[in-house]
PyMOL Python script that loads the backbone (N, CA, C, O; Angstrom):
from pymol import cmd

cmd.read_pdbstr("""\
ATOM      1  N   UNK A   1       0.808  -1.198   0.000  1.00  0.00           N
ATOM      2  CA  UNK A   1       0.000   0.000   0.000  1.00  0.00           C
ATOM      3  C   UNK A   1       0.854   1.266   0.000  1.00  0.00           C
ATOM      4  O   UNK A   1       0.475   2.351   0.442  1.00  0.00           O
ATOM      5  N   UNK A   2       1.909   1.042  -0.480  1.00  0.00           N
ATOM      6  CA  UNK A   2       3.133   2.389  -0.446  1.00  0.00           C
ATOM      7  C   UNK A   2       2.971   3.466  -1.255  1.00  0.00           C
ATOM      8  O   UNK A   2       3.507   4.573  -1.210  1.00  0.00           O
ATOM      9  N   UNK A   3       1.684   2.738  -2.451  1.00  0.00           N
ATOM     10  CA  UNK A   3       1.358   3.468  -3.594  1.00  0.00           C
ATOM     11  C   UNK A   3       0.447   4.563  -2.787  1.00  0.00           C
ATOM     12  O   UNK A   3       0.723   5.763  -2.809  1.00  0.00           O
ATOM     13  N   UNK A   4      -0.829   3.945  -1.971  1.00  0.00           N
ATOM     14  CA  UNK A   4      -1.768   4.704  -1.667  1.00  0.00           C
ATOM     15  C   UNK A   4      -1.490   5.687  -0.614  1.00  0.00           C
ATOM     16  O   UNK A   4      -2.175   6.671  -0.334  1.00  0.00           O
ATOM     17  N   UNK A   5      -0.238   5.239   0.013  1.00  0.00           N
ATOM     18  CA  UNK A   5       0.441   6.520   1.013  1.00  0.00           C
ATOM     19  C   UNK A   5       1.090   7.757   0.661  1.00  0.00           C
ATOM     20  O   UNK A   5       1.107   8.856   1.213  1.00  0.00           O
ATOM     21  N   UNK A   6       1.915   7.066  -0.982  1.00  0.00           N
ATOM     22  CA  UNK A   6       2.592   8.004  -1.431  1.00  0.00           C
ATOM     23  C   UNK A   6       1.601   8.939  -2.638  1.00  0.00           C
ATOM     24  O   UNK A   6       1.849  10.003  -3.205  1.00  0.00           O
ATOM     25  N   UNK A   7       0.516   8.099  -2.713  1.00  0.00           N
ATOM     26  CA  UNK A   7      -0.228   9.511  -3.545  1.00  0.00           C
ATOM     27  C   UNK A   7      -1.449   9.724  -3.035  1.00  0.00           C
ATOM     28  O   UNK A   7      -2.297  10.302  -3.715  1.00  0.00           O
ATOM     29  N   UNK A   8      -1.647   9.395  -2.080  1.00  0.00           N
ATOM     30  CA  UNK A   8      -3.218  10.117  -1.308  1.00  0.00           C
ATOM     31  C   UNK A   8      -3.065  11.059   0.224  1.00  0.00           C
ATOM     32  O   UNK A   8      -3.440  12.192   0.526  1.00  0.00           O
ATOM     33  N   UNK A   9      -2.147   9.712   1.166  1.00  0.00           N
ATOM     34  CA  UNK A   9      -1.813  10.511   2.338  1.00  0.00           C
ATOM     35  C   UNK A   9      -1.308  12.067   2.328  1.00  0.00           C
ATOM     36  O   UNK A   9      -1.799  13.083   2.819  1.00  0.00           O
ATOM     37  N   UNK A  10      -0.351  11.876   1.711  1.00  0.00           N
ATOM     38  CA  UNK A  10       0.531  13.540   1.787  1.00  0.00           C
ATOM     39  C   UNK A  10      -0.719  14.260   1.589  1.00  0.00           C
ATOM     40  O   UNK A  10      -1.061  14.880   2.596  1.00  0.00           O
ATOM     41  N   UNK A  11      -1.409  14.352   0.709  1.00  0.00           N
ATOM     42  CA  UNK A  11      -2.514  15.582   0.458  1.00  0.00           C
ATOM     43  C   UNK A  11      -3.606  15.465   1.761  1.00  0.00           C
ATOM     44  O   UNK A  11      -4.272  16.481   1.961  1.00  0.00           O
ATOM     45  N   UNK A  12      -3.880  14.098   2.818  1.00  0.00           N
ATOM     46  CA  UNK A  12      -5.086  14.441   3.176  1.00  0.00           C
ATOM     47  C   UNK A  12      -5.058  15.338   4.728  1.00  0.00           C
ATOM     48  O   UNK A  12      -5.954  15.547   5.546  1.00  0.00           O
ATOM     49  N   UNK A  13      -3.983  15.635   4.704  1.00  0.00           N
ATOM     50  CA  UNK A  13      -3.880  16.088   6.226  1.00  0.00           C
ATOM     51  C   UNK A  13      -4.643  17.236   6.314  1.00  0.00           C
ATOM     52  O   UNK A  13      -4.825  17.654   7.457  1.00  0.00           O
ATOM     53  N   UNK A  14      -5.175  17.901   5.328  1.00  0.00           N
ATOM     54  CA  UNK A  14      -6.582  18.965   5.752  1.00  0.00           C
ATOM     55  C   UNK A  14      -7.714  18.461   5.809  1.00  0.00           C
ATOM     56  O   UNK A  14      -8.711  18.999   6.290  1.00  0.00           O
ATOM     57  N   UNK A  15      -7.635  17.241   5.254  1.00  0.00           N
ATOM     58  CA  UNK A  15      -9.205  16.742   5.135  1.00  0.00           C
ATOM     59  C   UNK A  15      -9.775  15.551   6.230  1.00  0.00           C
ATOM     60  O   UNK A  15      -9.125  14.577   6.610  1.00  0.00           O
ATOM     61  N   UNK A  16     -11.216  15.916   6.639  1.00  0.00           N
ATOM     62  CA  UNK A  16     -12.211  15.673   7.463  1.00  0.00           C
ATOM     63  C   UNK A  16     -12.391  13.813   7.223  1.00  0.00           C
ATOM     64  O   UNK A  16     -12.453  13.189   6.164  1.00  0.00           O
ATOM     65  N   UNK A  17     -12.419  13.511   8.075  1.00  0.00           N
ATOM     66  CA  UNK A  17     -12.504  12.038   7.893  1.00  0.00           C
ATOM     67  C   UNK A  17     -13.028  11.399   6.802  1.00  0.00           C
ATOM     68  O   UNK A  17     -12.379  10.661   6.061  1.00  0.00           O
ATOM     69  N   UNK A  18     -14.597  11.760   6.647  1.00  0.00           N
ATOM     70  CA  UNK A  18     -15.771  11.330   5.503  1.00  0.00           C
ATOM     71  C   UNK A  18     -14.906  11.460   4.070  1.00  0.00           C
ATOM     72  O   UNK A  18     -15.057  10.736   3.085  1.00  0.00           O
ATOM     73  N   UNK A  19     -13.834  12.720   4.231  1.00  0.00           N
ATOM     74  CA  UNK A  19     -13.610  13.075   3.037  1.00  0.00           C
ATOM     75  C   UNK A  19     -12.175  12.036   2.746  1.00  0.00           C
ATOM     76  O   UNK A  19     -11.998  11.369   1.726  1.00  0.00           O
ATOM     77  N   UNK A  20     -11.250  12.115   3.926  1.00  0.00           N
ATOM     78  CA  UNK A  20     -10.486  10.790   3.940  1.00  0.00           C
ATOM     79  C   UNK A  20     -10.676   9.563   3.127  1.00  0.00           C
ATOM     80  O   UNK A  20     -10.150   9.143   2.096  1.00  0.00           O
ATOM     81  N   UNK A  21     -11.848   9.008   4.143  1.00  0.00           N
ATOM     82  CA  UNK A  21     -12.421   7.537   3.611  1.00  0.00           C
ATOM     83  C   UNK A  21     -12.485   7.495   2.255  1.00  0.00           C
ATOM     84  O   UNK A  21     -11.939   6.530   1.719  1.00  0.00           O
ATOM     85  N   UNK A  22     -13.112   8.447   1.449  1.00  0.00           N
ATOM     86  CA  UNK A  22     -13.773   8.693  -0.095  1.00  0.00           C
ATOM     87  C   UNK A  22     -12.597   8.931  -0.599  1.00  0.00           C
ATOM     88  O   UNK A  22     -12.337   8.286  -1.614  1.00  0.00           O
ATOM     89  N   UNK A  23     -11.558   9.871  -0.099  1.00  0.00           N
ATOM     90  CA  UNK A  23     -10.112   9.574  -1.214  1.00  0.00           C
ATOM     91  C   UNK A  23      -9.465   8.218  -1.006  1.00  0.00           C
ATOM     92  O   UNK A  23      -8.776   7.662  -1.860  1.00  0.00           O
ATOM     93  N   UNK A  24      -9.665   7.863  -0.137  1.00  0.00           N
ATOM     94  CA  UNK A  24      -9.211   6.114  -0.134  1.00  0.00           C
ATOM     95  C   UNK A  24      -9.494   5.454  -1.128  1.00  0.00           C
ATOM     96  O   UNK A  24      -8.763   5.019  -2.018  1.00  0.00           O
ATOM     97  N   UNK A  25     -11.187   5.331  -0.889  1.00  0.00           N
ATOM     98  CA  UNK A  25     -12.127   4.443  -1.621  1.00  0.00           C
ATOM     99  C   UNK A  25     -11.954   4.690  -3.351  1.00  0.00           C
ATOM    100  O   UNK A  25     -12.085   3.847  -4.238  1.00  0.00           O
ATOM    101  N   UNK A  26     -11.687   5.836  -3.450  1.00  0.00           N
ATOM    102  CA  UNK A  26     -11.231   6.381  -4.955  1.00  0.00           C
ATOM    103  C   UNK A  26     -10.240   5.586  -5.663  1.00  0.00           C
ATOM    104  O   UNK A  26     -10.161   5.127  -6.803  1.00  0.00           O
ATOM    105  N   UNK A  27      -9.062   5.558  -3.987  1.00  0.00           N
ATOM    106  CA  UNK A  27      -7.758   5.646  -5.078  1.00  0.00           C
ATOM    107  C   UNK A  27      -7.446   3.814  -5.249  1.00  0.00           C
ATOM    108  O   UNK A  27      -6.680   3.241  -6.023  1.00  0.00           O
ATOM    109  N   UNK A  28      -8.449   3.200  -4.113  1.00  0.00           N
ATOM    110  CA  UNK A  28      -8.433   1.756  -4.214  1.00  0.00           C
ATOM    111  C   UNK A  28      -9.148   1.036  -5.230  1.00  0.00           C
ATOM    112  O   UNK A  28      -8.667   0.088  -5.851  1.00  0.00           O
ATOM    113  N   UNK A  29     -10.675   1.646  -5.443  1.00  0.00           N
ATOM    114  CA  UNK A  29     -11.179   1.429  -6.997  1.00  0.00           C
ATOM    115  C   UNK A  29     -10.393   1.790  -7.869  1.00  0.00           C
ATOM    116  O   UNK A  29     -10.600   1.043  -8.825  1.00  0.00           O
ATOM    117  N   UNK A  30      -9.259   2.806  -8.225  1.00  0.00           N
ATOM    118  CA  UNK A  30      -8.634   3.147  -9.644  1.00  0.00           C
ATOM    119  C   UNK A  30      -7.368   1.995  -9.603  1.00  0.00           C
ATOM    120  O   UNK A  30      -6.973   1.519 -10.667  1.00  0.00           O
ATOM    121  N   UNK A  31      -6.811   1.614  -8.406  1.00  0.00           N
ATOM    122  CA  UNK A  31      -5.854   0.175  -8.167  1.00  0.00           C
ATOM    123  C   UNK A  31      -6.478  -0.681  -8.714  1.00  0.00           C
ATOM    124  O   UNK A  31      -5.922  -1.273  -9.639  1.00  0.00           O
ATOM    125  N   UNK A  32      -7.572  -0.973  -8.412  1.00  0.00           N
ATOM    126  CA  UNK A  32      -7.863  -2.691  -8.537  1.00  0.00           C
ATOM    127  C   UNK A  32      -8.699  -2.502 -10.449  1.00  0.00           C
ATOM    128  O   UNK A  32      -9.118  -3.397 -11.183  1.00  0.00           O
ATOM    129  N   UNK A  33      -8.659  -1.254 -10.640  1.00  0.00           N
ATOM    130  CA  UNK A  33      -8.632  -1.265 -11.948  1.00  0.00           C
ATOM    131  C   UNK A  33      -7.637  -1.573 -12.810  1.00  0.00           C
ATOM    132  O   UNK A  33      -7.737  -2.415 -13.703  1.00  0.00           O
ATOM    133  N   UNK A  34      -6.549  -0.832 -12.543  1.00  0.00           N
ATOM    134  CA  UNK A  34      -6.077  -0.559 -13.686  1.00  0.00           C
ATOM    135  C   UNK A  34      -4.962  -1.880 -13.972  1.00  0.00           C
ATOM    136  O   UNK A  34      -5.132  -2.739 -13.107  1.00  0.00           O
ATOM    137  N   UNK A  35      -4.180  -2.147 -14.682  1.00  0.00           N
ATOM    138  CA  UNK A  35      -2.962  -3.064 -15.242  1.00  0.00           C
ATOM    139  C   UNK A  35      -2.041  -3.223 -14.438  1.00  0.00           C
ATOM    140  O   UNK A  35      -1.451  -2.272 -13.924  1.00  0.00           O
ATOM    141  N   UNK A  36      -1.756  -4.519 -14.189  1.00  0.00           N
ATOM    142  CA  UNK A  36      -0.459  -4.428 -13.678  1.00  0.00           C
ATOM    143  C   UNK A  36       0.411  -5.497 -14.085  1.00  0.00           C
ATOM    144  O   UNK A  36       0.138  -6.698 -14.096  1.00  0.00           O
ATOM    145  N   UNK A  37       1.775  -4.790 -14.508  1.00  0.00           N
ATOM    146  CA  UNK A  37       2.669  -6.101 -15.162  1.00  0.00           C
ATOM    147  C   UNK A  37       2.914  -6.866 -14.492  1.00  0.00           C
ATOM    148  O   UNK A  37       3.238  -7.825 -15.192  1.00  0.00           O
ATOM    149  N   UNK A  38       3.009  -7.194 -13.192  1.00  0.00           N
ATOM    150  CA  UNK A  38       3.143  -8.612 -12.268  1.00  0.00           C
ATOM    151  C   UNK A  38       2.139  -9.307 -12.470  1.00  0.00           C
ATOM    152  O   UNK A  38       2.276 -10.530 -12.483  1.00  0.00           O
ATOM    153  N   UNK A  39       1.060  -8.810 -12.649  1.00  0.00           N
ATOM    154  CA  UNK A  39      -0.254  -9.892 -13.131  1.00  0.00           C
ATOM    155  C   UNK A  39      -0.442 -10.152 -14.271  1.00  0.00           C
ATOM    156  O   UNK A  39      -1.548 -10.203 -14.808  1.00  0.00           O
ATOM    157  N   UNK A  40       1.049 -10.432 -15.001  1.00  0.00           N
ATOM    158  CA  UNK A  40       0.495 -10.224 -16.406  1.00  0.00           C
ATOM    159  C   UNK A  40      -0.581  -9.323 -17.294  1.00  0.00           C
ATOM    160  O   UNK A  40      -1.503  -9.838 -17.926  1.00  0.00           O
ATOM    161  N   UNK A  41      -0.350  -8.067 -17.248  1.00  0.00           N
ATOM    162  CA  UNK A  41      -1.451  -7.251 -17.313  1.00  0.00           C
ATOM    163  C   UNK A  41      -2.754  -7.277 -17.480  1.00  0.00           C
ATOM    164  O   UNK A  41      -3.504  -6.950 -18.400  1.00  0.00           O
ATOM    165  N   UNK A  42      -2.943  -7.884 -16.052  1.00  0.00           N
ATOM    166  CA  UNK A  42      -4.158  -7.871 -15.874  1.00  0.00           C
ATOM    167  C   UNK A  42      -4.683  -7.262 -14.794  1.00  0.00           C
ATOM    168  O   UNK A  42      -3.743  -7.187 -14.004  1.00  0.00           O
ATOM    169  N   UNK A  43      -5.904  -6.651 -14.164  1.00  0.00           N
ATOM    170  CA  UNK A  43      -6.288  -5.877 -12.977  1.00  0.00           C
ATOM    171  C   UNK A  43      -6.799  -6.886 -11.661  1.00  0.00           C
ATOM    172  O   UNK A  43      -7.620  -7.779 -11.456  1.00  0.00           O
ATOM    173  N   UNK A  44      -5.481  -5.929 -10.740  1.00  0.00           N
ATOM    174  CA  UNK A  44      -6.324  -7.344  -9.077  1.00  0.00           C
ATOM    175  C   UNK A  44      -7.290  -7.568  -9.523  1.00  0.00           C
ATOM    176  O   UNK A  44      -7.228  -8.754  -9.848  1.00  0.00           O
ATOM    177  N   UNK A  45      -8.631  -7.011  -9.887  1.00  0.00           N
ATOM    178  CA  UNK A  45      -9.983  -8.237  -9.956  1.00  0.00           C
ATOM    179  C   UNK A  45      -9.748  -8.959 -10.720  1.00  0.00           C
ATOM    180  O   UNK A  45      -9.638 -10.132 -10.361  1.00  0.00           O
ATOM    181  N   UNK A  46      -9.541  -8.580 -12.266  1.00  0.00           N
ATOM    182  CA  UNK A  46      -9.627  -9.902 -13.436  1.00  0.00           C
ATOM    183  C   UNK A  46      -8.332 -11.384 -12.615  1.00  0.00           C
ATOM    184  O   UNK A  46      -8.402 -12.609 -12.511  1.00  0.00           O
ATOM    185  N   UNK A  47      -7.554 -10.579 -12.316  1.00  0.00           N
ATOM    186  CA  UNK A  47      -6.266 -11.735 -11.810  1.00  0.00           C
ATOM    187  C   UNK A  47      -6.774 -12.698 -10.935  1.00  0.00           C
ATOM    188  O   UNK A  47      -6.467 -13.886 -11.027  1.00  0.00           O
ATOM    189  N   UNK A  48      -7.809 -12.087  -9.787  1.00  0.00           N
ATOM    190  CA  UNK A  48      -9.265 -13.135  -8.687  1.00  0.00           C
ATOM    191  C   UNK A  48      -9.584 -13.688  -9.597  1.00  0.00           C
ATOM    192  O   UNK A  48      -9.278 -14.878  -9.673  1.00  0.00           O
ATOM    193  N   UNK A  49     -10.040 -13.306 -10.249  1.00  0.00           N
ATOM    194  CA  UNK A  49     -11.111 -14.154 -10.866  1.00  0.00           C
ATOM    195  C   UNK A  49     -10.840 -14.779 -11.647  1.00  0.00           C
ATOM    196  O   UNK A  49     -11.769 -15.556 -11.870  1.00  0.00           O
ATOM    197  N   UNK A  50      -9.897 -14.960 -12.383  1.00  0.00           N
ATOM    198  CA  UNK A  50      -9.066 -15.819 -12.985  1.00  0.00           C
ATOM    199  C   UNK A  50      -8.251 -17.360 -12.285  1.00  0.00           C
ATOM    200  O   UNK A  50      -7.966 -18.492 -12.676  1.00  0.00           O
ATOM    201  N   UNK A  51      -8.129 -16.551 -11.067  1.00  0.00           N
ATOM    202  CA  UNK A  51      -7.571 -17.308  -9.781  1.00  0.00           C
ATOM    203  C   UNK A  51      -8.500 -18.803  -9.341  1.00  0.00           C
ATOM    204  O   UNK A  51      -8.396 -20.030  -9.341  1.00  0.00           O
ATOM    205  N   UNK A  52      -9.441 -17.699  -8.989  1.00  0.00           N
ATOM    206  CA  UNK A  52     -10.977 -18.465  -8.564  1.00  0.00           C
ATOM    207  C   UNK A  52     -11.525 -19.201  -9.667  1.00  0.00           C
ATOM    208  O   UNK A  52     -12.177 -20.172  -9.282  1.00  0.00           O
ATOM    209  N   UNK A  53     -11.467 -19.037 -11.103  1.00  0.00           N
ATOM    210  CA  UNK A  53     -12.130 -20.103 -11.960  1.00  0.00           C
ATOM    211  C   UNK A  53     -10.969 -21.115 -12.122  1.00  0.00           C
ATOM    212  O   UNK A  53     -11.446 -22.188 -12.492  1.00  0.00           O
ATOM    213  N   UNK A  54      -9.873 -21.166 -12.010  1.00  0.00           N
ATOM    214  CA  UNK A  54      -9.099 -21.813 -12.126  1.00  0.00           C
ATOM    215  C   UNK A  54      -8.716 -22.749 -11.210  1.00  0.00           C
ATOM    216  O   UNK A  54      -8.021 -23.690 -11.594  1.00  0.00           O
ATOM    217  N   UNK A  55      -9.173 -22.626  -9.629  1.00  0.00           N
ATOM    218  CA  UNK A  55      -9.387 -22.780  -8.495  1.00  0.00           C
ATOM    219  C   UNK A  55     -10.377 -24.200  -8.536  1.00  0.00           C
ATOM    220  O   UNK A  55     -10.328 -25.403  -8.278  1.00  0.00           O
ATOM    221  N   UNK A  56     -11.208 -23.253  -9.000  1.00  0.00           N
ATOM    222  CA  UNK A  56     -12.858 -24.103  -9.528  1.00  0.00           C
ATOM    223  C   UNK A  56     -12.348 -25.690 -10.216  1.00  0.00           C
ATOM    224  O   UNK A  56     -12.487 -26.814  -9.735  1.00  0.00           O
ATOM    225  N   UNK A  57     -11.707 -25.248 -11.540  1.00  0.00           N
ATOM    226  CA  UNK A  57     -11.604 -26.418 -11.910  1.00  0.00           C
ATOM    227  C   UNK A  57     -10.527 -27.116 -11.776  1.00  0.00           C
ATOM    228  O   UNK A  57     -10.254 -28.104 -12.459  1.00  0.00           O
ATOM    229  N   UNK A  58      -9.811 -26.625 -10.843  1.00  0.00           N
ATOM    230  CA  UNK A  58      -8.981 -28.029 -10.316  1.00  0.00           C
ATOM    231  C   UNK A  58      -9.846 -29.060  -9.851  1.00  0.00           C
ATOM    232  O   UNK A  58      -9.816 -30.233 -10.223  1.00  0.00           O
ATOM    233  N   UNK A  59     -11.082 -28.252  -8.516  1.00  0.00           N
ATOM    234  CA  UNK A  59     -11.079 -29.011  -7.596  1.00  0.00           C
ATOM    235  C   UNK A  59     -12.621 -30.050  -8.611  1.00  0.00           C
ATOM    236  O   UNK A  59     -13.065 -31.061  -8.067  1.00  0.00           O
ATOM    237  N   UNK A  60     -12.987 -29.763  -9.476  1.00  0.00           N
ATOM    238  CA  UNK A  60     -13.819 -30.480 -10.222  1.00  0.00           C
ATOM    239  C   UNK A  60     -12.968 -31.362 -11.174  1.00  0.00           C
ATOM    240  O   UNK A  60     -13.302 -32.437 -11.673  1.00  0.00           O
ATOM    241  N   UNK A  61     -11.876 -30.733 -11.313  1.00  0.00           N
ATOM    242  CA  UNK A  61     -11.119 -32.568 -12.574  1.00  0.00           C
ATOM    243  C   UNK A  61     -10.765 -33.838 -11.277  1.00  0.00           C
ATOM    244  O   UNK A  61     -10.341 -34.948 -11.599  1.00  0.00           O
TER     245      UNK A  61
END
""", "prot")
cmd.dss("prot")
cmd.show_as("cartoon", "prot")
cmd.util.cbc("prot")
cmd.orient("prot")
C-alpha cells in the first residue's frame, strides 16, 4: 500500500474524515482497476477471478 500513502496521504492532512475515507475508496477502486505487469497485465480483480475459476476447476477434474 506504499502506492496509496505516497499519492493520497501527503494531500489528506486537511481533510475531514468522511472526506479521507472517499479519497481512499477512490484511489483503491482506480488500483484494482487498472494493469499491472506482475499480473500479467491484468487488474487485481480480473487476476481473482481468474484465480478463482481456475481454483474451480482443479477441484472439479
Amino acid at each position: 500500500m506504499a502506492g496509496l500513502e505516497r499519492e493520497t496521504m501527503h494531500r489528506m492532512l486537511a481533510l475531514t474524515m468522511s472526506q479521507a475515507r472517499l479519497e481512499k475508496f477512490r484511489w483503491l477502486t482506480y488500483y484494482n482497476a487498472r494493469r499491472h505487469n506482475a499480473l500479467s497485465y491484468l487488474s487485481p480483480m480480473e487476476f481473482e477471478q481468474q484465480h478463482h475459476r481456475i481454483a474451480k476447476l482443479l477441484l472439479v477434474a
